[in-house]
N, C-alpha and C positions, 0 to 999 in steps of 0.2 A: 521570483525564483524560478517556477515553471510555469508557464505559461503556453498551454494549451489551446490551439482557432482550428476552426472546423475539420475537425478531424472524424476522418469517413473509417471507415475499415471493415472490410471483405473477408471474409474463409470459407471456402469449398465452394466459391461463384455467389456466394451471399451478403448482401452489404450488412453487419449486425451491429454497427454503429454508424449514426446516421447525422454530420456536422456538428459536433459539443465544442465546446469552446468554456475554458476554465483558467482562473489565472490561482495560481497558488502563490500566496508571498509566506517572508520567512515569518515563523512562531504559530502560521496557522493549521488548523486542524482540517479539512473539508470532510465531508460524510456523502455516499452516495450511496442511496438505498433504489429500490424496485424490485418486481416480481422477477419471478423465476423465468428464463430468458427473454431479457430485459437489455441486456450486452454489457452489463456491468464487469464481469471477467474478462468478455475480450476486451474492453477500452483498456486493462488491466495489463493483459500480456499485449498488445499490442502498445503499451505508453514503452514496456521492457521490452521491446524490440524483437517478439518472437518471429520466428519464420514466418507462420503457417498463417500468419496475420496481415492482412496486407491493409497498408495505413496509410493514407493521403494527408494533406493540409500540415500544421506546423507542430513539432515540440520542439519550443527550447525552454534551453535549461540554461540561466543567466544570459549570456548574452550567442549560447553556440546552438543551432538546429541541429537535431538528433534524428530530426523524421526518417534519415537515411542510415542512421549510424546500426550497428548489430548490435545484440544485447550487452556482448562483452564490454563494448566501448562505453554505454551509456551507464554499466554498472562500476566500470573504474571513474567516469564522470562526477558517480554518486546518486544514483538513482540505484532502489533496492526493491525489492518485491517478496512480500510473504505470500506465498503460495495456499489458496484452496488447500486443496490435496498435495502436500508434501510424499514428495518419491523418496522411495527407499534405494540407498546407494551403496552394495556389497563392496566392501574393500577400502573404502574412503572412509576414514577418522572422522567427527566431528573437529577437533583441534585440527586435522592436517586441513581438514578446506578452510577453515576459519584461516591459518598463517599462509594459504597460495593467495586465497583472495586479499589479504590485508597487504600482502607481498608486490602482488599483482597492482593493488591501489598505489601503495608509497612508490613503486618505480624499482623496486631490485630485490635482489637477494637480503635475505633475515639476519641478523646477527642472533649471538648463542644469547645474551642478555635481553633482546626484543623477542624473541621466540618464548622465554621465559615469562615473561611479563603476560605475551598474549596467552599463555595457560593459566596462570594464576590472574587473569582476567573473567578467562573462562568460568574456573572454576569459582567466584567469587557473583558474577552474573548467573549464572545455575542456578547458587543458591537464595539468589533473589526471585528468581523463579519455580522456586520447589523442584528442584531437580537433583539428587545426587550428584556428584564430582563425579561420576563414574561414565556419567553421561557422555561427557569430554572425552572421554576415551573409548567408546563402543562408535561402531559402524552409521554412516549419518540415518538415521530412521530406520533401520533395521532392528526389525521386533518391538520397534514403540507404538503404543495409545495414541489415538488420535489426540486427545491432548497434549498426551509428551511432544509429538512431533508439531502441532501449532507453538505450543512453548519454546520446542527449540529455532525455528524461525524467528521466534523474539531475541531467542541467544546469540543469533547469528546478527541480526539488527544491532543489538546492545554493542555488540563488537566491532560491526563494520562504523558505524556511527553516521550512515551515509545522511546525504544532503536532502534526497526526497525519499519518504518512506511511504509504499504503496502496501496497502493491506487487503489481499480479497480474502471476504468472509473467515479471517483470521479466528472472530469466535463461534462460529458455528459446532458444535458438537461440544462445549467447552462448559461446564457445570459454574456456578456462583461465585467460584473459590478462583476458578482456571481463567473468568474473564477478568477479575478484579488483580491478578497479577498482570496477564497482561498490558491492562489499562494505565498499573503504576509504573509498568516498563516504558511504555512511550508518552507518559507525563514525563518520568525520568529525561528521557530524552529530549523530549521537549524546550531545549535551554532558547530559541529563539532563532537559530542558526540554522533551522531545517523546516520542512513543513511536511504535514503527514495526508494521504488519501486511503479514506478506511471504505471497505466496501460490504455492505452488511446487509441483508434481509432486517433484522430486525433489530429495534434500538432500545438493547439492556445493553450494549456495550455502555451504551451515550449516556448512560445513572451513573455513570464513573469518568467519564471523560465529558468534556466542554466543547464542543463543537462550535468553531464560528461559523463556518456554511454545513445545510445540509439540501442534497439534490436530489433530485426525485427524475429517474432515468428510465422509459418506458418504449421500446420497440424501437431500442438504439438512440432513442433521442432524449433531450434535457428537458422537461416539459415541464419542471418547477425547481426552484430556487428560493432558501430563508435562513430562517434560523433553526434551532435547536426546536421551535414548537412545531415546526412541520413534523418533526420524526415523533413526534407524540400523535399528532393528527392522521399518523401512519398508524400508530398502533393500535388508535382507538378507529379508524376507517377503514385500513387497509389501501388497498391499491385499486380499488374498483374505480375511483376515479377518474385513474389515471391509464388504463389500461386502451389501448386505440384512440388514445389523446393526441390529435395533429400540433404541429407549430402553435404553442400560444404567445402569449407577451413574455411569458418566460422561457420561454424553451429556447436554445443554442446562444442567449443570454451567458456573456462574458461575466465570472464574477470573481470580484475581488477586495479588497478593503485592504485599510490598515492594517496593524499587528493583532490590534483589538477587534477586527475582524466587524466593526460594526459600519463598515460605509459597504454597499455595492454598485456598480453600473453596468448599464446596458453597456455592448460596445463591439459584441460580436455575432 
């Protein structure tokens, strides 16, 4: 489904991703952990097409390259991004951005019955996220908790129902209660049809979600690839490892599997 080869990426004269190479097919999870600037956010808003990011080598997505395309295009595509730090936006609805982008996706203008349907979606995903109805209708992050505002990123997700869902440090700040909701929102989603990239320091998301890969990304580059027991081998070691670790047998290593997510290979 996405299929990421060596992709470099630059901001302010700095290379801060350095050739990774990732394939994501549909149903799977990938995980990518590392320390703190590591370039896990920029491979993040550079896969979403930001400006200030500047990106070499390939993404496509099915069968079309995006490397060139702007964020808009690759978000009508179906490519979505929960944000780090979600921005507060005066004047914009929750509900009104939810119906331009959903609008923006199908290709036209809303009918009065589809407009209907996307609020009593809204408010119906809310409340599988402990959020008030009321939510839906206040200003998008203005005056919310940092966990209301990662929550409503999932809200926005559950709605959009996009094809790749990129997560950075979506639970960071997020108490026991706030990561286990989100974890049942993108199992929800999960039906096989999409794949998801979670980007996380640390794996208490992963006590709740299955991860078929997890990657271990250190001074922009991929320097290990497994399963689910690596990001234990995090928690209990850390990163010291991996910290000034050059090219090894796994790093810039292409991976990918089945659905089951249990074959990988070298390839990139």
């Amino acid at each position: 489904m996405l299929r990421i080869r060596n992709l470099t990426v630059s901001t302010g004269g700095k290379r801060v991703v350095d050739g990774v190479s990732l394939t994501l097919k549909e149903g799977q999870i990938h995980v990518i952990m590392g320390p703190n600037g590591a370039g896990k956010s920029s491979l993040a808003l550079a896969l979403m097409g930001h400006p200030d990011f500047l990106a070499k080598g390939s993404i496509m997505l099915g069968r079309e390259e995006l490397i060139k395309s702007p964020a808009d295009v690759r978000a009508r595509k179906g490519m979505f991004l929960a944000f780090q730090d979600p921005k507060e936006v005066e004047g914009v609805k929750v509900s009104s951005l939810v119906r331009k982008a959903l609008g923006a996706k199908e290709g036209g203008a809303l009918d009065l019955d589809r407009m209907v349907r996307i609020q009593e979606g809204l408010v119906s995903d809310a409340g599988k996220l402990g959020l008030d109805k009321s939510f839906v209708s206040r200003e998008l992050n203005v005056g919310f908790s940092g966990g209301e505002k990662k929550r409503l990123e999932m809200l926005q997700m559950m709605s959009l129902r996009p094809k790749v869902v990129i997560m950075d440090e979506v639970d960071s700040g997020l108490d026991v209660d706030g990561i286990r909701l989100i974890s049942r929102a993108v199992s929800g989603l999960n039906d096989g049809k999409r794949c998801f990239l979670i980007i996380t320091h640390y794996p208490r998301i992963l006590r709740y979600l299955k991860p078929d890969f997890v990657h271990i990304i250190a001074n922009g580059r991929l320097v290990k690839s497994g399963d689910a027991k690596l990001a234990q081998e995090v928690e209990e070691s850390g990163y010291a490892a991996y910290v000034g670790k050059g090219r090894g047998t796994d790093a810039g290593r292409e991976t990918s599997g089945g659905k089951d997510g249990r074959k990988a290979k070298g390839g990139g």
